[in-house]
N, CA, C, O and CB atoms as a CASP TS submission, in Angstrom:
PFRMAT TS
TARGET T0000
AUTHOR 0000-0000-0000
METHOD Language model
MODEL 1
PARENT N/A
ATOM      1  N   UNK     1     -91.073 -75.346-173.733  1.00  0.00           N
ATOM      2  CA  UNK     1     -89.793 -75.695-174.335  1.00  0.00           C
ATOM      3  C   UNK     1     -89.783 -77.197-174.605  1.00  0.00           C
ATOM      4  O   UNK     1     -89.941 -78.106-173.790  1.00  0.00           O
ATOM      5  CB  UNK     1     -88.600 -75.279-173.413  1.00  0.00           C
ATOM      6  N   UNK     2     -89.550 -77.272-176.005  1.00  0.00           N
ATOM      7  CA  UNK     2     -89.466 -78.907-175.872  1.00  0.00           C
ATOM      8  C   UNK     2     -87.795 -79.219-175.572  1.00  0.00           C
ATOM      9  O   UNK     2     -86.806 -78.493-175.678  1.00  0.00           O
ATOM     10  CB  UNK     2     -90.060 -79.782-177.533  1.00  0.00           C
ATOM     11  N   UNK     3     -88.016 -81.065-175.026  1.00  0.00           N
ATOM     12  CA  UNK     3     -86.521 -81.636-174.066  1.00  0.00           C
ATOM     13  C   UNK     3     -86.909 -82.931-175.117  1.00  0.00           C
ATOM     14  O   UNK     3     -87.886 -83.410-175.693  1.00  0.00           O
ATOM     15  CB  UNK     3     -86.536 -81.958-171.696  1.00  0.00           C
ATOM     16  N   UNK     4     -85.310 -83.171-174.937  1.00  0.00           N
ATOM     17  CA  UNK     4     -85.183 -84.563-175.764  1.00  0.00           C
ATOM     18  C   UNK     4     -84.873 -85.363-174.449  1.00  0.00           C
ATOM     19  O   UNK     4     -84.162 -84.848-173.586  1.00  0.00           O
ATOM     20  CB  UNK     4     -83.825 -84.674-177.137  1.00  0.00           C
ATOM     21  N   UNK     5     -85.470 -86.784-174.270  1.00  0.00           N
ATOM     22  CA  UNK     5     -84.893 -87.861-173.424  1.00  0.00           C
ATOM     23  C   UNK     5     -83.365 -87.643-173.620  1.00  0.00           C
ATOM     24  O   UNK     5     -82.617 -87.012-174.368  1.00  0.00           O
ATOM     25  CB  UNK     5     -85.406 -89.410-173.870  1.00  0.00           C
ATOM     26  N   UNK     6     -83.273 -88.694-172.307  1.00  0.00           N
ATOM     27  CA  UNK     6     -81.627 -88.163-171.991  1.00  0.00           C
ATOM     28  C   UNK     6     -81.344 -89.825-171.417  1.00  0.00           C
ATOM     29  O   UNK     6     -82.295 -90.574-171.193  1.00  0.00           O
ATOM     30  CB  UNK     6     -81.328 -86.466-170.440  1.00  0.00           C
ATOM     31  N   UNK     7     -80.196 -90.168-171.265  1.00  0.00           N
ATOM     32  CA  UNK     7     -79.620 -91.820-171.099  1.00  0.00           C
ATOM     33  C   UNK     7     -79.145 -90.983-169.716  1.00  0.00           C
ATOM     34  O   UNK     7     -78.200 -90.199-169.626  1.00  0.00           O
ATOM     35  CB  UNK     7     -78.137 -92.793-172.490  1.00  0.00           C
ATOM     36  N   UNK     8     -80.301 -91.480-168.440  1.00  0.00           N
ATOM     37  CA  UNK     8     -79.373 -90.718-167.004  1.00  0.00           C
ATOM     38  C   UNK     8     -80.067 -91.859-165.627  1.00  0.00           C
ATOM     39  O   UNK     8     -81.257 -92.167-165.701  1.00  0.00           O
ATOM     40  CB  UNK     8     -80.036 -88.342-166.624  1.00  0.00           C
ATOM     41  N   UNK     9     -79.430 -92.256-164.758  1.00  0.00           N
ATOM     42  CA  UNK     9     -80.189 -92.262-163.770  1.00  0.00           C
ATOM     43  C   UNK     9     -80.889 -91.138-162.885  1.00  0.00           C
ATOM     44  O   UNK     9     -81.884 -91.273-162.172  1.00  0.00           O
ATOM     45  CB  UNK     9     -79.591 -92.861-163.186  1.00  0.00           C
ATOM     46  N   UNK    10     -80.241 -90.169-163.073  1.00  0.00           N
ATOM     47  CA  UNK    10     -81.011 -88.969-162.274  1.00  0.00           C
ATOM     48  C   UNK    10     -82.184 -87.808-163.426  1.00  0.00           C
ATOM     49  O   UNK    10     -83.183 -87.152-163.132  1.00  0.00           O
ATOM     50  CB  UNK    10     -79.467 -87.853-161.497  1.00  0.00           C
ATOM     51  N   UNK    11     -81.560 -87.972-164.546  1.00  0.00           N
ATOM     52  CA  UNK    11     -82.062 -87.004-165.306  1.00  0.00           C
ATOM     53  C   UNK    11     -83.164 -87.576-166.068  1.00  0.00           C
ATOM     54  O   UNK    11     -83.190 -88.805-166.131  1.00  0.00           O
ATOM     55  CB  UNK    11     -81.068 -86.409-166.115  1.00  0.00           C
ATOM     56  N   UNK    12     -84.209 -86.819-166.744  1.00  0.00           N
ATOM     57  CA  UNK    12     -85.388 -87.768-167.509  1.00  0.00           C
ATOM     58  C   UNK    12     -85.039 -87.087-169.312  1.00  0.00           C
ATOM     59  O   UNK    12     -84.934 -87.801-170.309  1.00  0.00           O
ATOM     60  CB  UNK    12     -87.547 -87.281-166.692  1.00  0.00           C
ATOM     61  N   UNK    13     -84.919 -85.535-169.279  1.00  0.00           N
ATOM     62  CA  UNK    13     -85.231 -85.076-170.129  1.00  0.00           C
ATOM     63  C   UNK    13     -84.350 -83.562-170.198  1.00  0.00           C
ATOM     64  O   UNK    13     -84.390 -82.843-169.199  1.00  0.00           O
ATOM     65  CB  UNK    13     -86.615 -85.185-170.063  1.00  0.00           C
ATOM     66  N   UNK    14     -83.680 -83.186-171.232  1.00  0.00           N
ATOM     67  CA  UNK    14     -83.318 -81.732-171.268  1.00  0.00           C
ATOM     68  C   UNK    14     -83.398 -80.860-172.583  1.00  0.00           C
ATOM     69  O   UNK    14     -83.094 -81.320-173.684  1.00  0.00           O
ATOM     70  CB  UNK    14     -81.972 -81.657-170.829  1.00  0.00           C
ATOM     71  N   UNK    15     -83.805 -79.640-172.395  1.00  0.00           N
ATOM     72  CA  UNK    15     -84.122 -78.966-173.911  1.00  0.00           C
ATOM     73  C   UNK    15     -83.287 -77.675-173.150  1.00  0.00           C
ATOM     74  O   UNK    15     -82.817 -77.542-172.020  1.00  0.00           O
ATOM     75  CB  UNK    15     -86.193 -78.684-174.617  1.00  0.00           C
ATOM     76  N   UNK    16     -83.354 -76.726-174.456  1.00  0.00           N
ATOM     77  CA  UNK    16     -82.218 -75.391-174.141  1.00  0.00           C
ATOM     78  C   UNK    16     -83.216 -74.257-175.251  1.00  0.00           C
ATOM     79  O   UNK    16     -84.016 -74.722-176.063  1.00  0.00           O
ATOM     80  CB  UNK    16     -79.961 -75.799-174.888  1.00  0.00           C
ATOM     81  N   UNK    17     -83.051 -73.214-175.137  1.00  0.00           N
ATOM     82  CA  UNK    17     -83.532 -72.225-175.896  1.00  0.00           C
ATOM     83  C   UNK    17     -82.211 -70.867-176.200  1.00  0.00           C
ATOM     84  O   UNK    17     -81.849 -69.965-175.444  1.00  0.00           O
ATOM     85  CB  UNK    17     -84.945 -71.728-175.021  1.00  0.00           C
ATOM     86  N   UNK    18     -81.829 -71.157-177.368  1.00  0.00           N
ATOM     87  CA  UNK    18     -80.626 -70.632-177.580  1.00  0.00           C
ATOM     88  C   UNK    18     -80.936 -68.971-177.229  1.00  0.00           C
ATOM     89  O   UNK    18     -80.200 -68.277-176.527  1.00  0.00           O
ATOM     90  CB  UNK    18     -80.089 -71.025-179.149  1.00  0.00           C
ATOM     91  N   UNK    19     -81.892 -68.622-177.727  1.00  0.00           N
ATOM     92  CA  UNK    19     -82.133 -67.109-177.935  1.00  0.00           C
ATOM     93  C   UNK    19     -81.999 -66.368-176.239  1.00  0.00           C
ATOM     94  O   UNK    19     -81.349 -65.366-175.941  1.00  0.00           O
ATOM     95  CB  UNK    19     -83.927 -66.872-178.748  1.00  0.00           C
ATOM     96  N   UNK    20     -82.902 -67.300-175.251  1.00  0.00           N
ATOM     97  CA  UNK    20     -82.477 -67.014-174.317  1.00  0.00           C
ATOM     98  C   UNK    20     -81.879 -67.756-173.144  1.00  0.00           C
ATOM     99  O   UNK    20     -82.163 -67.686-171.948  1.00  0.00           O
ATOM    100  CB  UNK    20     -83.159 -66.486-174.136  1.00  0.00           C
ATOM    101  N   UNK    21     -81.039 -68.439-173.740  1.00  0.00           N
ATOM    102  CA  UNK    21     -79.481 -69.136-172.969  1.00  0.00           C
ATOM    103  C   UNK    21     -80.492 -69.771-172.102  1.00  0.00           C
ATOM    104  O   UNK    21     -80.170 -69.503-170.944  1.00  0.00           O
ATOM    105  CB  UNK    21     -77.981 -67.947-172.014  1.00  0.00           C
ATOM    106  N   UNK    22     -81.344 -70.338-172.116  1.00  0.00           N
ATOM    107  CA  UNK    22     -81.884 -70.840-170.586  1.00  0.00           C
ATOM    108  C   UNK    22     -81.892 -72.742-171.559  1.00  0.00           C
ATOM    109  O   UNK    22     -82.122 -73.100-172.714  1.00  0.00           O
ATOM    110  CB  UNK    22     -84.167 -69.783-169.787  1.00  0.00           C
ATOM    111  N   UNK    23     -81.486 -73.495-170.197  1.00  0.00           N
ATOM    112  CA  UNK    23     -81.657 -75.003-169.753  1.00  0.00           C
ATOM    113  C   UNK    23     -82.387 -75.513-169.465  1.00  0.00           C
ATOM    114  O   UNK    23     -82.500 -75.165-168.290  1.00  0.00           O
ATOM    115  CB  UNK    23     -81.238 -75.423-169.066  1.00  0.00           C
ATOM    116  N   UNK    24     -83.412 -76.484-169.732  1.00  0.00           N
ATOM    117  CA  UNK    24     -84.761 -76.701-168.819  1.00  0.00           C
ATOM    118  C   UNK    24     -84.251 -78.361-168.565  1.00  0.00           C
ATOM    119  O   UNK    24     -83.656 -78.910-169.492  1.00  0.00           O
ATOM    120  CB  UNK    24     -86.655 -76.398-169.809  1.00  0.00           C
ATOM    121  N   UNK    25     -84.503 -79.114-167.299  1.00  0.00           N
ATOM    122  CA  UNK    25     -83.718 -79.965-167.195  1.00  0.00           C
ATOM    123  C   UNK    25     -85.093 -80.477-166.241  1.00  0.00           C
ATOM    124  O   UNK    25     -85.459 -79.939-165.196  1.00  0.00           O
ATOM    125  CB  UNK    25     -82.086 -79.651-166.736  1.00  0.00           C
ATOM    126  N   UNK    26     -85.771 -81.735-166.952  1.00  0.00           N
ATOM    127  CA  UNK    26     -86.617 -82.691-166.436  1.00  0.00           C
ATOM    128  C   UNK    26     -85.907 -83.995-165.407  1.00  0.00           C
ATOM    129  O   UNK    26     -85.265 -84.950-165.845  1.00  0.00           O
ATOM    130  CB  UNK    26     -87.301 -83.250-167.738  1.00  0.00           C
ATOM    131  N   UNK    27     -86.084 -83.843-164.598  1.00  0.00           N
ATOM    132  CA  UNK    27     -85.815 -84.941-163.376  1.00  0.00           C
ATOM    133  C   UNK    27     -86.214 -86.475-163.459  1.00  0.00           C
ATOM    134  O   UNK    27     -87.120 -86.684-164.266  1.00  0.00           O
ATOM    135  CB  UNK    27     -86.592 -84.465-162.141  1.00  0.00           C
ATOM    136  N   UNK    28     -85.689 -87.682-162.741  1.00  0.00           N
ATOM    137  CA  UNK    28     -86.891 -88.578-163.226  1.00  0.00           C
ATOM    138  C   UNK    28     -87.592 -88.484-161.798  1.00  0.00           C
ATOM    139  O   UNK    28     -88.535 -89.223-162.081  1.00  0.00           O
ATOM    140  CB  UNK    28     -86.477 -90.337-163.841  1.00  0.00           C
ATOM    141  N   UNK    29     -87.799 -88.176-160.667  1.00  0.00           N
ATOM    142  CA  UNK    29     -88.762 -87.572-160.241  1.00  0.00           C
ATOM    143  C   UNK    29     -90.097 -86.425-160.511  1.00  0.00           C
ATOM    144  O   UNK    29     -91.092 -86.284-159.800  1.00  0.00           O
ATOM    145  CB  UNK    29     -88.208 -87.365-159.679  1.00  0.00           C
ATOM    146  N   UNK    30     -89.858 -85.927-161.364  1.00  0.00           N
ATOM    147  CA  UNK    30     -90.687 -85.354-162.265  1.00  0.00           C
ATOM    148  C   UNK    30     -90.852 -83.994-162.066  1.00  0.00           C
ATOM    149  O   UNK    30     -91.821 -83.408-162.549  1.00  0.00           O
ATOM    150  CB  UNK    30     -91.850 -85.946-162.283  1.00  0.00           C
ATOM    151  N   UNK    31     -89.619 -83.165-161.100  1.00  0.00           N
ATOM    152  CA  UNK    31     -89.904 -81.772-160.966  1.00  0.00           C
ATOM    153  C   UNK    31     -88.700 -81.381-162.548  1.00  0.00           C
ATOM    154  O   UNK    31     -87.974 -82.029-163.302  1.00  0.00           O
ATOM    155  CB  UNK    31     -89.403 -81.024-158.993  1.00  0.00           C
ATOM    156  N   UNK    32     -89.028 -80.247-162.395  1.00  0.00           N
ATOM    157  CA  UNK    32     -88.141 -79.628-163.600  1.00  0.00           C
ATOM    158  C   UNK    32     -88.116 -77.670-162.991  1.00  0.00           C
ATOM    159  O   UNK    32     -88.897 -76.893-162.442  1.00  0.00           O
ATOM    160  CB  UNK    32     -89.246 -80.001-165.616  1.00  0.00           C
ATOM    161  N   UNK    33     -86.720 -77.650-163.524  1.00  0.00           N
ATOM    162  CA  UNK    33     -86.359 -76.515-163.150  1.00  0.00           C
ATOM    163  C   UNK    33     -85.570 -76.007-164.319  1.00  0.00           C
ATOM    164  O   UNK    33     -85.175 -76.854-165.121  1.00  0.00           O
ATOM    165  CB  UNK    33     -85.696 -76.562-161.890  1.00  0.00           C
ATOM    166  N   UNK    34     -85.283 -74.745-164.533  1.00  0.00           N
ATOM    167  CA  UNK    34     -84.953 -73.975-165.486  1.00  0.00           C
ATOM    168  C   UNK    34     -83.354 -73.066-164.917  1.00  0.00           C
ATOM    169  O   UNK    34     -83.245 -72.379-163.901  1.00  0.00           O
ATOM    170  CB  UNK    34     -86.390 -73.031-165.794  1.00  0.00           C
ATOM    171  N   UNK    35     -82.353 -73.345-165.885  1.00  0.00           N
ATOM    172  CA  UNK    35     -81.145 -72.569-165.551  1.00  0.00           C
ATOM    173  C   UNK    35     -80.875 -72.023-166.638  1.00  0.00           C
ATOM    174  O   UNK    35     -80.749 -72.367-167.814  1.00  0.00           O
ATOM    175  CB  UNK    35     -80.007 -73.243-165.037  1.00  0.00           C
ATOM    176  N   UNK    36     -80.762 -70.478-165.631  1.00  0.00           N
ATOM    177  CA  UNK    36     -80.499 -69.601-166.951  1.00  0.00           C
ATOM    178  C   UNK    36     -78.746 -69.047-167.203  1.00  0.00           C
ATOM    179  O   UNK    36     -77.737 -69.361-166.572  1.00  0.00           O
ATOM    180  CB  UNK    36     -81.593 -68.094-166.753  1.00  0.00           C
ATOM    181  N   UNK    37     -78.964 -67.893-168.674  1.00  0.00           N
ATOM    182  CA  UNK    37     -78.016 -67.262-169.176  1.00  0.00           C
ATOM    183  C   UNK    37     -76.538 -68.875-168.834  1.00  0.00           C
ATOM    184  O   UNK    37     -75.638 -68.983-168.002  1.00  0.00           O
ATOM    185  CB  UNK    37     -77.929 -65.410-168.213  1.00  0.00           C
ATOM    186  N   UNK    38     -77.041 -69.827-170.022  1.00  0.00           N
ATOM    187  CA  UNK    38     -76.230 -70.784-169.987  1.00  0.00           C
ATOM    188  C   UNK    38     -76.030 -70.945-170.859  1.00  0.00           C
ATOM    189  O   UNK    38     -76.907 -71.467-171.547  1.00  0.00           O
ATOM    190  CB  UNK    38     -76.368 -71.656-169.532  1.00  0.00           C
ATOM    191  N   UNK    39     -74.520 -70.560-171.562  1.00  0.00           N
ATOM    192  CA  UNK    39     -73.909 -70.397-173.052  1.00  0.00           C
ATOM    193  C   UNK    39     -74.332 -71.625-173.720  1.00  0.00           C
ATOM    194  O   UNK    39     -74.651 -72.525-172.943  1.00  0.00           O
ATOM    195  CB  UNK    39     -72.204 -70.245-173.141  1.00  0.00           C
ATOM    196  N   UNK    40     -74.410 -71.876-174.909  1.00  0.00           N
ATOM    197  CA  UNK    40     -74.757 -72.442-176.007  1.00  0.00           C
ATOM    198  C   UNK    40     -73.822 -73.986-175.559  1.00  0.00           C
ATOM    199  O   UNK    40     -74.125 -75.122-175.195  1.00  0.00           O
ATOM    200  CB  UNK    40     -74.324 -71.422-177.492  1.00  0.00           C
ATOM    201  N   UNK    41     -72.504 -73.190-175.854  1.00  0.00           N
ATOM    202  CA  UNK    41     -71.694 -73.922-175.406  1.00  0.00           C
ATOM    203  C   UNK    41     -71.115 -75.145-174.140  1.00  0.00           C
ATOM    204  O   UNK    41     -70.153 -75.885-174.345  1.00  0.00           O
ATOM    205  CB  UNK    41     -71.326 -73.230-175.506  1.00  0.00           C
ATOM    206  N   UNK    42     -71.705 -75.143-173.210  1.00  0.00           N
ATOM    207  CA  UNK    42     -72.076 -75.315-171.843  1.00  0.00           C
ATOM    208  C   UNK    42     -73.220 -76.722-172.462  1.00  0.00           C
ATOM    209  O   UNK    42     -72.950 -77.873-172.806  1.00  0.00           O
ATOM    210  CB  UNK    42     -72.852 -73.607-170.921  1.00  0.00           C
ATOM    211  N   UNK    43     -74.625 -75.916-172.385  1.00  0.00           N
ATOM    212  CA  UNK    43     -75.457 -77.084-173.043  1.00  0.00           C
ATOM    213  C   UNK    43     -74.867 -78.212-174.107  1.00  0.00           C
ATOM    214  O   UNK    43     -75.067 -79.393-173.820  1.00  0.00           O
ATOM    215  CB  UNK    43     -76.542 -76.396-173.791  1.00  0.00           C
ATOM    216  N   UNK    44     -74.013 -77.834-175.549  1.00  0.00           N
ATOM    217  CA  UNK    44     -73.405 -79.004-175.716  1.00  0.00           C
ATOM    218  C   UNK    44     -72.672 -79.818-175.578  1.00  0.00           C
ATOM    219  O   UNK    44     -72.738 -80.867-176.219  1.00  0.00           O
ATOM    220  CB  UNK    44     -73.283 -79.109-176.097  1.00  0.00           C
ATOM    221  N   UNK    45     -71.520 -79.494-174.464  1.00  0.00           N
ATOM    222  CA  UNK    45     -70.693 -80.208-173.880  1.00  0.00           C
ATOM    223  C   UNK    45     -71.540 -81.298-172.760  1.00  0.00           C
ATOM    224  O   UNK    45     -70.996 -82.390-172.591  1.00  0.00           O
ATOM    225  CB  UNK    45     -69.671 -79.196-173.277  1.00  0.00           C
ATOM    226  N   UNK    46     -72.832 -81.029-172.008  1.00  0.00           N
ATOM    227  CA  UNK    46     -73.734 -81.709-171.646  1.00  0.00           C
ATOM    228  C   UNK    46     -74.256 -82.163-172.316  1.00  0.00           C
ATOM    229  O   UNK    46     -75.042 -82.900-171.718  1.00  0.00           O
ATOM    230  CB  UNK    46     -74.324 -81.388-171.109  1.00  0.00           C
ATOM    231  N   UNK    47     -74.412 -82.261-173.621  1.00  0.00           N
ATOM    232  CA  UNK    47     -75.065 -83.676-174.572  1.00  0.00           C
ATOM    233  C   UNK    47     -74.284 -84.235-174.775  1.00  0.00           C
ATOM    234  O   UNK    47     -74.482 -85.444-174.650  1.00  0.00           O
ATOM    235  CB  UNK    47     -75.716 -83.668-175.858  1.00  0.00           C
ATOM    236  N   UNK    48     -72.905 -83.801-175.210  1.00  0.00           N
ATOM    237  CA  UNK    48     -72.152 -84.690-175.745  1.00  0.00           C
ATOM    238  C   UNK    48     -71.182 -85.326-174.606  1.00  0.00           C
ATOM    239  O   UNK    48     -70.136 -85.839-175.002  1.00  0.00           O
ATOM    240  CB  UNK    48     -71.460 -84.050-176.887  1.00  0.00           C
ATOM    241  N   UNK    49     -71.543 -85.321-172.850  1.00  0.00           N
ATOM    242  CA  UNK    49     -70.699 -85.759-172.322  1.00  0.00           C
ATOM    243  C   UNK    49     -71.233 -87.629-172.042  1.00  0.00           C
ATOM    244  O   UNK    49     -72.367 -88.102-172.111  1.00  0.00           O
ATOM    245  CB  UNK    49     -70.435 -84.695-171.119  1.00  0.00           C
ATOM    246  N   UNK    50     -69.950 -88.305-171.732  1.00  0.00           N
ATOM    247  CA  UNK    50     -70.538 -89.372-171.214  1.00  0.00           C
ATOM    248  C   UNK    50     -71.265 -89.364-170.285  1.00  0.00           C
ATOM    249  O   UNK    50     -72.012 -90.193-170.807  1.00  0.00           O
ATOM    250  CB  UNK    50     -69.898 -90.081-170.967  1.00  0.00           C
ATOM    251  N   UNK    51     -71.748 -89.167-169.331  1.00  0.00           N
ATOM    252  CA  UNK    51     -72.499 -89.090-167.624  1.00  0.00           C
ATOM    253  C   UNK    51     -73.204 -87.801-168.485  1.00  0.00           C
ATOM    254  O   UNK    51     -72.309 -87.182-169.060  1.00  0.00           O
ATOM    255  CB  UNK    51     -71.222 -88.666-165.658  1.00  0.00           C
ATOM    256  N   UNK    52     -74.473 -87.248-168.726  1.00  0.00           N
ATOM    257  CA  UNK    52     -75.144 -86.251-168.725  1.00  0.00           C
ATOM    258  C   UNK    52     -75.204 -86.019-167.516  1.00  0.00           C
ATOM    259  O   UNK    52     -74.749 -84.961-167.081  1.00  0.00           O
ATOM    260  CB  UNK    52     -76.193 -86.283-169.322  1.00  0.00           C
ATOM    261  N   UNK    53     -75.869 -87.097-166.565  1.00  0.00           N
ATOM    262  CA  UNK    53     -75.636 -86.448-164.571  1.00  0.00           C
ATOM    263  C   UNK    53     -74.957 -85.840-163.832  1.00  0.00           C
ATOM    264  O   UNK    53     -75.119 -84.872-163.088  1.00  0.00           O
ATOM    265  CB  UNK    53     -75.444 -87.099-163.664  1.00  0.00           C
ATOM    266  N   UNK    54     -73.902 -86.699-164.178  1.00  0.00           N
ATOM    267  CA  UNK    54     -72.368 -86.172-163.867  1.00  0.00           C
ATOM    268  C   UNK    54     -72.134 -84.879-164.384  1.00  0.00           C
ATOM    269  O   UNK    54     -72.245 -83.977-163.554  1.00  0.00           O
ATOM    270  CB  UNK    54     -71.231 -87.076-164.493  1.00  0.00           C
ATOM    271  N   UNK    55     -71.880 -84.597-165.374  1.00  0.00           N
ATOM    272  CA  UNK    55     -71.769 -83.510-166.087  1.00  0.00           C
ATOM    273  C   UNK    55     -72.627 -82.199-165.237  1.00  0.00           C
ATOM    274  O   UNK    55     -72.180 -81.333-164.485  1.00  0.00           O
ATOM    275  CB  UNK    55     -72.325 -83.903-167.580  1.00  0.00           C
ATOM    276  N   UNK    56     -73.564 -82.379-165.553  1.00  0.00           N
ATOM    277  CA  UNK    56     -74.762 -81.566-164.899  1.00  0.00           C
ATOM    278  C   UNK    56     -74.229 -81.321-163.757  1.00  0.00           C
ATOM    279  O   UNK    56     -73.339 -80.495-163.557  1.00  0.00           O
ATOM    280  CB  UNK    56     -76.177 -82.237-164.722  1.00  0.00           C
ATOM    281  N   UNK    57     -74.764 -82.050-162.923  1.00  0.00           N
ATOM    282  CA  UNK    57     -74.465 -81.803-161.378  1.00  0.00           C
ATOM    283  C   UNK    57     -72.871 -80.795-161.254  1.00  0.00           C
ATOM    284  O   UNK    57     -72.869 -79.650-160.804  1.00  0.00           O
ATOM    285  CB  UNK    57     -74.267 -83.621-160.513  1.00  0.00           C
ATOM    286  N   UNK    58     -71.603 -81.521-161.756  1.00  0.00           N
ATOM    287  CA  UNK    58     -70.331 -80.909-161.722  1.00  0.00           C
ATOM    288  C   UNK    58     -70.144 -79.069-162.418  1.00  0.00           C
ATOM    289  O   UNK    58     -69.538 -78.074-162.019  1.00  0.00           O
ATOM    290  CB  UNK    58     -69.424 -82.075-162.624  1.00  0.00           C
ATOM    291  N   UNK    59     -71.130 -79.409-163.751  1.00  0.00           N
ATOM    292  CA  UNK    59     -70.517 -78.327-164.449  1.00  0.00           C
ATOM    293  C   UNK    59     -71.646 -76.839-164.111  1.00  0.00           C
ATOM    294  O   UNK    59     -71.323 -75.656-164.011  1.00  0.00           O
ATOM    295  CB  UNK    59     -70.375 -78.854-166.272  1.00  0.00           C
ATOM    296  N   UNK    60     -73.133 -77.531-163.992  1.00  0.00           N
ATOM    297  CA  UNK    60     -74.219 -77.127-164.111  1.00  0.00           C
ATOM    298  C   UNK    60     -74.864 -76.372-162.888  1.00  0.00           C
ATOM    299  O   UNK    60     -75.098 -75.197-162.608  1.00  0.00           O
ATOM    300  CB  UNK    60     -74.826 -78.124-164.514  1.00  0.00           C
ATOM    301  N   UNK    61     -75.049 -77.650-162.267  1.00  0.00           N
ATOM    302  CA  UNK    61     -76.269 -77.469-160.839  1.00  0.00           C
ATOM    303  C   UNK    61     -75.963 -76.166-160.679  1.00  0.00           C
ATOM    304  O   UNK    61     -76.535 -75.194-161.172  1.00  0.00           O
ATOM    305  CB  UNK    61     -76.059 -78.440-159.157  1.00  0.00           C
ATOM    306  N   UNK    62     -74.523 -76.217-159.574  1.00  0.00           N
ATOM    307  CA  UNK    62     -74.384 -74.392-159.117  1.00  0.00           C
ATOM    308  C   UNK    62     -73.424 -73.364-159.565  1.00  0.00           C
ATOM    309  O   UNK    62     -72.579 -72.606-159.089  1.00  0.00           O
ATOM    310  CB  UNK    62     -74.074 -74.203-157.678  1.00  0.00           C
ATOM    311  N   UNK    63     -73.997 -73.720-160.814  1.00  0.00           N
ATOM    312  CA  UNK    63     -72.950 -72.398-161.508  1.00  0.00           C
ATOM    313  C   UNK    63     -74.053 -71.765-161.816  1.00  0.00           C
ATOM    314  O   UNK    63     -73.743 -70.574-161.776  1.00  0.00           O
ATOM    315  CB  UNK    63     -71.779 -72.623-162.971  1.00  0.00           C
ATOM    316  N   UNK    64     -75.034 -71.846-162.069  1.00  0.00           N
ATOM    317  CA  UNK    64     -76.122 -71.093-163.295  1.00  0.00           C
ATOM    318  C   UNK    64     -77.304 -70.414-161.852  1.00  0.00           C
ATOM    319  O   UNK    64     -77.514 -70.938-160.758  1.00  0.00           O
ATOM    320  CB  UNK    64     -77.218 -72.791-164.860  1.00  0.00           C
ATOM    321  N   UNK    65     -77.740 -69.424-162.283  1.00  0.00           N
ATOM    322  CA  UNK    65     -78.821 -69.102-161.470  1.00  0.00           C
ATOM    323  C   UNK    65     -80.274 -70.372-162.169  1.00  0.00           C
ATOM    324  O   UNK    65     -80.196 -71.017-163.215  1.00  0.00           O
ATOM    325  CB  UNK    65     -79.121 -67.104-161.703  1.00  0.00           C
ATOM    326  N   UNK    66     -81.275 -70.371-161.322  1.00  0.00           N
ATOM    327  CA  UNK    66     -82.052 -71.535-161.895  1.00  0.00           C
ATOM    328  C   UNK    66     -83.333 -71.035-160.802  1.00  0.00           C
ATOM    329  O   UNK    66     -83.208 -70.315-159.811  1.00  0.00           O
ATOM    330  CB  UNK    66     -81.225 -73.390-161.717  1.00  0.00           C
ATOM    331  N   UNK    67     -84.522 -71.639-161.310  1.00  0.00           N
ATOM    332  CA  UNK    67     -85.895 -71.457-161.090  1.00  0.00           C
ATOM    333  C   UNK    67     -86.829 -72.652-161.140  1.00  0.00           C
ATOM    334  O   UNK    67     -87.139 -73.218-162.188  1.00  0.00           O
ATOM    335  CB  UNK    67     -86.318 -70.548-161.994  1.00  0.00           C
ATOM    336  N   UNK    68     -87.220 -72.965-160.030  1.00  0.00           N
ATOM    337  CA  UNK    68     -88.601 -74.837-160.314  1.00  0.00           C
ATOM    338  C   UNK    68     -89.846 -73.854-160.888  1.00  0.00           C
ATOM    339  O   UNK    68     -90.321 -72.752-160.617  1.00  0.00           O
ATOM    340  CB  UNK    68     -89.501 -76.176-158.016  1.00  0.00           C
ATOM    341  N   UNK    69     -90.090 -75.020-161.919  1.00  0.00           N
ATOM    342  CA  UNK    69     -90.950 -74.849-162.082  1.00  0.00           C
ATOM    343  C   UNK    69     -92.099 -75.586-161.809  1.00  0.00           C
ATOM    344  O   UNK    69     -93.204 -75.147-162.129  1.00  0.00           O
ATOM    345  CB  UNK    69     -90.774 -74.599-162.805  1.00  0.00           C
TER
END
């Protein structure tokens, strides 16, 4: 999946795959993990928020089931 850089202290990188709702969300530690069945909608309110971190963590982290990869 390709991720576009992201403006985060915690985050490095995030890409989405509409077809199957999944999030892939690069760390700047460098693990990356995958959250799935995450509406379209959801992902752009996380680009377009101020804090992508913030955002994430609040709206994201534990709402979505998710997988390291």
């Amino acid at each position: 999946m390709n991720r576009e850089p992201v403006e985060s202290s915690n985050l490095s990188s995030v890409g989405y795959d509409a077809s199957s709702q999944t999030l892939e969300i690069e760390f700047k530690n460098g693990n990356i993990y995958q959250y799935f069945d995450v509406p379209p909608s959801e992902y752009s309110e996380l680009m377009r928020s101020q804090s992508v971190g913030i955002y994430f963590s609040s709206n994201i982290r534990a709402a979505y089931r998710y997988a390291r990869l």
